[in-house]
C-alpha positions in Angstrom: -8.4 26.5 -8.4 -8.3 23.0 -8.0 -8.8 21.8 -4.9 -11.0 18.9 -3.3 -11.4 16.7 0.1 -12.8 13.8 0.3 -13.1 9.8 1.5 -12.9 6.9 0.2 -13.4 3.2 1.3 -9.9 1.5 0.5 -9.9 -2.1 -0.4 -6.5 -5.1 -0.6 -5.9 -6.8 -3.8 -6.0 -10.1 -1.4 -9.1 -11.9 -1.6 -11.2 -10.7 2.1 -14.7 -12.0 3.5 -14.7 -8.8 5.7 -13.1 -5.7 7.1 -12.6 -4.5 10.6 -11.9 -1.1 9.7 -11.4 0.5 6.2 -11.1 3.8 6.3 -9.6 6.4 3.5 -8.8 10.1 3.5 -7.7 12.3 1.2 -6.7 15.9 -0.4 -6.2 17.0 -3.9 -4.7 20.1 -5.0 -4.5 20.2 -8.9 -2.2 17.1 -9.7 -1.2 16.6 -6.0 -3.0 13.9 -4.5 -2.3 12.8 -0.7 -3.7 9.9 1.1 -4.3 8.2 4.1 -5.4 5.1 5.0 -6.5 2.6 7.8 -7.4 -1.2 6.7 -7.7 -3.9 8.5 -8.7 -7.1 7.9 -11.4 -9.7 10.2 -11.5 -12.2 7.9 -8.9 -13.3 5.0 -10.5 -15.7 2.0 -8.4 -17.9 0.3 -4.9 -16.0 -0.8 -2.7 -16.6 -3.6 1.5 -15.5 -4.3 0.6 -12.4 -6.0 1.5 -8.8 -4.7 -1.0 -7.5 -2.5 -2.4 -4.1 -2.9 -3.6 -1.2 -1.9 -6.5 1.0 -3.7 -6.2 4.4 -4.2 -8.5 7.2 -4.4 -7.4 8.1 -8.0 -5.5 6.8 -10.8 -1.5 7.8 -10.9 0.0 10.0 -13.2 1.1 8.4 -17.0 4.0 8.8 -17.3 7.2 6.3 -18.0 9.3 8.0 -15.4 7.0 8.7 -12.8 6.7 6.5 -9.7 5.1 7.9 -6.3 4.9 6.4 -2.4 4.3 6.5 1.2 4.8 5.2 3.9 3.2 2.3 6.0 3.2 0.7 9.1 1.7 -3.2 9.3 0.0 -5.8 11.9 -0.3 -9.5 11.8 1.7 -10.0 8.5 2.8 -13.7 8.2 6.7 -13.8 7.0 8.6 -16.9 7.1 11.7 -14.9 7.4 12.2 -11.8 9.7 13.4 -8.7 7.8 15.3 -5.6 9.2 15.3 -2.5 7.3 12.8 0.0 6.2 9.7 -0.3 4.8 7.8 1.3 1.7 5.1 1.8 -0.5 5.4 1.8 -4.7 2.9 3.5 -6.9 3.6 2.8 -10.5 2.5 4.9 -13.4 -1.0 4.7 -14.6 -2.7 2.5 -11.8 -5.3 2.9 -9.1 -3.7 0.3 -7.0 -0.7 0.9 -4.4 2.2 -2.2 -4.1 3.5 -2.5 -0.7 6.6 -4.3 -0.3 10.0 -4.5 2.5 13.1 -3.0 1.6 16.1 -4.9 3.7 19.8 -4.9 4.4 20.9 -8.6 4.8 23.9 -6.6 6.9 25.3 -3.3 7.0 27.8 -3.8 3.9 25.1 -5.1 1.5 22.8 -3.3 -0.6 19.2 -3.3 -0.6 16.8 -5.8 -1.6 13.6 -6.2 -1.6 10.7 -8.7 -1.0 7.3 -7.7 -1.8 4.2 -8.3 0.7 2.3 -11.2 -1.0 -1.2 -11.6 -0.8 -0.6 -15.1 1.5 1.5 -13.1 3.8 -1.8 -11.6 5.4 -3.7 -13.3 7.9 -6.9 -12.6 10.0 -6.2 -9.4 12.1 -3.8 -7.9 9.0 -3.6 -4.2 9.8 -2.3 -1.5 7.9 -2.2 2.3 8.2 -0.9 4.3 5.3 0.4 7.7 4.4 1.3 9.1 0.9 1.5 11.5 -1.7 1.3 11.0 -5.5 0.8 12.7 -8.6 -2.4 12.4 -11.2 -2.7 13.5 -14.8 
């Protein structure tokens, strides 16, 4: 019986003068939340090393074991080191907030790493579009 669409207006955890597009959709069916989202940015303020993030439309489920995701696609992200591999999204428990980070292979024998996206890897014309699903309480 639960069941709601809906927008949002998305923001980054990086400090931003102004957005060129920030756009957020999403559908709820009981605890079953799933997203999408368009941000990008015109104009970055000052940025510091911490992780940048996403906002979400509602708070993630409480739980110790619980993590959700997505998946994301990025422009204009300032790295001083090219990765290969996949990329992802990590929703911890209890937050309204989405971390977005790189998972890599250094080569095909090694195992994953992974670097998160800092806030000072986004520049000017930062672009990112975003696709998830993630459980509430």
């Amino acid at each position: 019986d639960d069941y709601e669409e809906g927008t949002y207006t998305p923001t980054l955890g990086a400090v931003v003068n102004s957005y060129a597009k920030q756009y957020g959709f999403y559908t709820k069916v009981g605890n079953l939340v799933h997203f999408s989202i368009w941000v990008e940015v015109s104009s970055i303020g000052s940025n510091n090393s911490n992780s940048l993030t996403v906002s979400l439309p509602f708070t993630s489920k409480n739980h110790t074991y619980y993590r959700g995701g997505g998946t994301f696609t990025g422009e204009s992200l300032v790295f001083d080191t090219a990765y290969t591999g996949v990329n992802r999204t990590h929703i911890d428990k209890n937050t309204s907030n989405m971390e977005m980070s790189f998972g890599f292979k250094s080569d095909f024998n090694a195992g994953w790493s992974n670097s998160i996206i800092k806030n000072n890897n986004t520049d000017n014309e930062t672009a990112f579009q975003i696709s998830g699903t993630y459980l509430v309480d």
